[in-house]
C-alpha positions as CSV (number, residue, x, y, z in Angstrom):
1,X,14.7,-3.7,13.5
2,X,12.3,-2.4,11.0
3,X,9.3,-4.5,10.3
4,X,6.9,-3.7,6.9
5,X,3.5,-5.3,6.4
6,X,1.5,-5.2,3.2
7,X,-1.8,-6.2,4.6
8,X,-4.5,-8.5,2.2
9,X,-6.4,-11.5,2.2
10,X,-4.2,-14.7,1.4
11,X,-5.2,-17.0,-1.4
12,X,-5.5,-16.8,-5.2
13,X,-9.5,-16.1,-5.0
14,X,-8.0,-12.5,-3.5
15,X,-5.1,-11.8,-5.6
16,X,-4.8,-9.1,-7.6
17,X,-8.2,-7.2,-5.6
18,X,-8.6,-3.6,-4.1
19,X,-7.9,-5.1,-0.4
20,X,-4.5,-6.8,-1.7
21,X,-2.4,-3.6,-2.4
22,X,-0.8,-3.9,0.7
23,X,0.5,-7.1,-0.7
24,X,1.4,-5.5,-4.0
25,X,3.8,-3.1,-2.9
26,X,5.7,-5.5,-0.5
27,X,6.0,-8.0,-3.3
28,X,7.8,-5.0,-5.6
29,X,9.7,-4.1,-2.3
30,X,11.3,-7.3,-1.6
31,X,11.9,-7.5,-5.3
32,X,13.6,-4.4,-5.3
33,X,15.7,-5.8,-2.7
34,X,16.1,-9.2,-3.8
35,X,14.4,-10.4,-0.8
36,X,12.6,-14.1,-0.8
37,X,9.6,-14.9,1.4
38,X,9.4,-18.0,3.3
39,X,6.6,-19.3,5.9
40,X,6.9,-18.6,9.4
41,X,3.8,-18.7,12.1
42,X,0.5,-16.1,10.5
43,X,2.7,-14.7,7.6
44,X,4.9,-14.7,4.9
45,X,8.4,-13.3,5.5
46,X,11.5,-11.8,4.1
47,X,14.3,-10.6,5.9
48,X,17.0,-8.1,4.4
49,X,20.0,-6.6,5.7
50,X,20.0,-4.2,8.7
51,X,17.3,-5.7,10.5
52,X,14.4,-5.2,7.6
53,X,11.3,-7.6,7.8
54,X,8.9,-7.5,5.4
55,X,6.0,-9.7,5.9
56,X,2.3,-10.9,4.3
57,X,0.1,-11.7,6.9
58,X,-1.6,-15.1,5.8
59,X,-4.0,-14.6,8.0
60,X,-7.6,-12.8,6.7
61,X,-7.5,-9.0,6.8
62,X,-9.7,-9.2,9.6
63,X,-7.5,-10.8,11.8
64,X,-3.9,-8.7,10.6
65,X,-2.9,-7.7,14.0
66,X,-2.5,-11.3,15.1
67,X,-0.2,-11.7,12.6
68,X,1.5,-8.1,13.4
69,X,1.9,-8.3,16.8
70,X,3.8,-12.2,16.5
71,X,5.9,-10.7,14.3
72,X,6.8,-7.5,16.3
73,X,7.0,-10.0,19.3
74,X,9.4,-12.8,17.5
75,X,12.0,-10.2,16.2
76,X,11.4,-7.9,18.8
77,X,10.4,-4.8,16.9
78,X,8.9,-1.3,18.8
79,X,5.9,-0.1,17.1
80,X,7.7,3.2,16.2
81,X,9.7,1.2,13.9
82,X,6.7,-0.6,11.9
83,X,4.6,0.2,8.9
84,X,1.3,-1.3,7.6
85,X,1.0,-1.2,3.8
86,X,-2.8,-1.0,3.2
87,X,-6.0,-0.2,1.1
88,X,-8.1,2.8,1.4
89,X,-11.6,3.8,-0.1
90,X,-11.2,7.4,1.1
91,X,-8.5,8.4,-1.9
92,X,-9.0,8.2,-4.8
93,X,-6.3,5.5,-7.3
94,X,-3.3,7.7,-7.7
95,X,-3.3,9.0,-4.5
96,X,-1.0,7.5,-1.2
97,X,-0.6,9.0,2.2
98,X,1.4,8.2,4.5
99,X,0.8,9.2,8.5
100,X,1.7,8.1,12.4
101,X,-0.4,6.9,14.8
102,X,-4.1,7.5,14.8
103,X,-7.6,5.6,13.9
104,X,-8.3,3.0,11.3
105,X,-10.1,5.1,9.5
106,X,-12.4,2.1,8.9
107,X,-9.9,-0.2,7.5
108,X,-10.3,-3.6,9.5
109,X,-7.1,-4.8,9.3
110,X,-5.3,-1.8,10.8
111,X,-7.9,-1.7,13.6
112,X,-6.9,-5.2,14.5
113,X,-3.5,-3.7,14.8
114,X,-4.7,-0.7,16.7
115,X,-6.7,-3.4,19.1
116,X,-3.7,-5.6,19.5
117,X,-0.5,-3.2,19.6
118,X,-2.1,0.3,19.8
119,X,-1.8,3.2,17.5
120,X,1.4,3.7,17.6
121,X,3.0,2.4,14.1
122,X,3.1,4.3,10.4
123,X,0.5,3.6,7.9
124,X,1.5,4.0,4.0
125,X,-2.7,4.0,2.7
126,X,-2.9,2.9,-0.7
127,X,-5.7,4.5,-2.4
128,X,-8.6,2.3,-4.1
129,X,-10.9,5.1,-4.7
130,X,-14.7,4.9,-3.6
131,X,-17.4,2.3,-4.9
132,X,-19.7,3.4,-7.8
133,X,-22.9,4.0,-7.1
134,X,-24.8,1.1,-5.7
135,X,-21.7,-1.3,-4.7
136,X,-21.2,-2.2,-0.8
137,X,-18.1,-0.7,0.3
138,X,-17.2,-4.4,1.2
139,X,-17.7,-5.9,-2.6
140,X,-16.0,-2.9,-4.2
141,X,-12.6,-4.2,-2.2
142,X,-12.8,-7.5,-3.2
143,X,-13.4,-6.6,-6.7
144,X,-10.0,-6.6,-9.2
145,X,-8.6,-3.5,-10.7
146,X,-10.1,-2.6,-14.1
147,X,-8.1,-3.3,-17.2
148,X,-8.5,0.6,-17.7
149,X,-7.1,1.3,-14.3
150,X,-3.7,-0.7,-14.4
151,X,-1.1,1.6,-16.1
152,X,-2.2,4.2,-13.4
153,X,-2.1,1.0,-10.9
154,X,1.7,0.4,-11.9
155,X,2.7,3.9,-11.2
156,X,1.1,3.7,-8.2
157,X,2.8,0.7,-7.0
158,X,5.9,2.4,-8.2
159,X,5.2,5.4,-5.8
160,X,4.7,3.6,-2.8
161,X,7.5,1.3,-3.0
162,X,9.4,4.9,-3.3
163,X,7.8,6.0,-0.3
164,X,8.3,2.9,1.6
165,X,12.0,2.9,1.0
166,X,12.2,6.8,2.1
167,X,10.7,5.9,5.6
168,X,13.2,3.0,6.4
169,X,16.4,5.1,4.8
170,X,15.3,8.5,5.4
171,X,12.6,8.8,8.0
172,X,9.0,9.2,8.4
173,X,9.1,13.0,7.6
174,X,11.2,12.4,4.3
175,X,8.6,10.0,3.0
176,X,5.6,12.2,3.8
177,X,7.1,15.4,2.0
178,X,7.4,12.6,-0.8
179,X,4.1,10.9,-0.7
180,X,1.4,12.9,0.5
181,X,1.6,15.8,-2.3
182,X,1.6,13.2,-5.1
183,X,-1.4,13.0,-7.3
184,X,-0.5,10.5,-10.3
185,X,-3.9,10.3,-11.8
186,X,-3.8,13.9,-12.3
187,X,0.0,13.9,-13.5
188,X,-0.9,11.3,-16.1
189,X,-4.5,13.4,-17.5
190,X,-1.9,16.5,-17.5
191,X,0.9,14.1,-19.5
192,X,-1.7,13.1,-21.6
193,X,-2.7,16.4,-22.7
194,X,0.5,17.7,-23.1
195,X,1.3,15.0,-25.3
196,X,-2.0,15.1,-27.8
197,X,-1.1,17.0,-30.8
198,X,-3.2,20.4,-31.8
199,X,-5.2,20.6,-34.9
200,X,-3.5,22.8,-37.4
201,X,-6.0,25.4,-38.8
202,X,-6.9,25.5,-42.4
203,X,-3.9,26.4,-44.4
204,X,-3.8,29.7,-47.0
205,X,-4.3,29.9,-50.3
């Protein structure tokens, strides 16, 4: 069994925000994989072939290990065989990473998990980027993405679900030689460049 959890806050007042990209990349998994959520107990769930689960808490971020640990507990999954799909202010948009084990790093959600089931599952961190100057850490990730930021968000989204189908094919150590070098915001300014035409110099007379 394989269990994947995009972690968020349930509810249209939350969709589309910094906290919900968890949620973003499990919705482009299990359309990937043609999977179709239904309600069970604390979350939304799809189950694919092999043993795959791939849930949305509908629980509050807060409180995602409650819905982690039912879920490990009702289709009997190890924690060596889960990863949490989350936010993270600490890298910047264009960057994921993906790691076992370890702290929460101050992401509320995955400490819940750490409280409930210990640390040892994978985390695939999403990165949001840091609040401007002035914002509370805790209104920047409940603010949406800017309309600025969204082709870089869609390539983003595209990485991770990349990343999350390396670690159930491949293995944890195949996903992290994928994921943790990339750097899309950087690959798109380079792209970008590459792509703007020079200025031709005066011609001669």
């Amino acid at each position: 069994m394989q269990l994947i959890v995009g972690l968020g806050n349930p509810g249209p007042r939350y969709a589309g925000t910094r906290h919900n990209a968890g949620f973003v990349v499990v919705d482009a998994l299990a359309q990937r994989r043609a999977l179709t959520f239904a309600k069970q107990r604390h979350a939304l769930v799809a189950r694919g072939p092999s043993g795959l689960v791939v849930a949305r808490p509908t629980t509050f971020m807060n409180l995602s290990g409650a819905a982690v640990q039912g879920l490990m507990a009702r289709h009997g999954v190890r924690p060596n065989d889960v990863l949490l799909v989350h936010d993270d202010l600490d890298l910047p948009l264009g960057r994921v990473r993906l790691k076992h084990g370890g702290g929460a790093g101050g992401q509320r959600g995955v400490q819940d998990t750490i409280d409930r089931v210990g640390p040892a599952f994978a985390r695939l961190k999403v990165g949001v980027s840091r609040p401007p100057t002035g914002w509370p850490a805790e209104r920047w990730v409940l603010s949406r993405f800017d309309e600025s930021e969204l082709p870089l968000l869609e390539r983003v989204v595209a990485a991770a679900t990349d990343a999350v189908e390396l670690w159930l094919d491949d293995g944890l150590e195949a996903a992290q030689r994928y994921a943790n070098g990339l750097d899309l915001a950087a690959e798109a300014t380079a792209t970008a460049t590459s792509e703007t035409p020079e200025t031709s110099g005066p011609a001669e007379g």
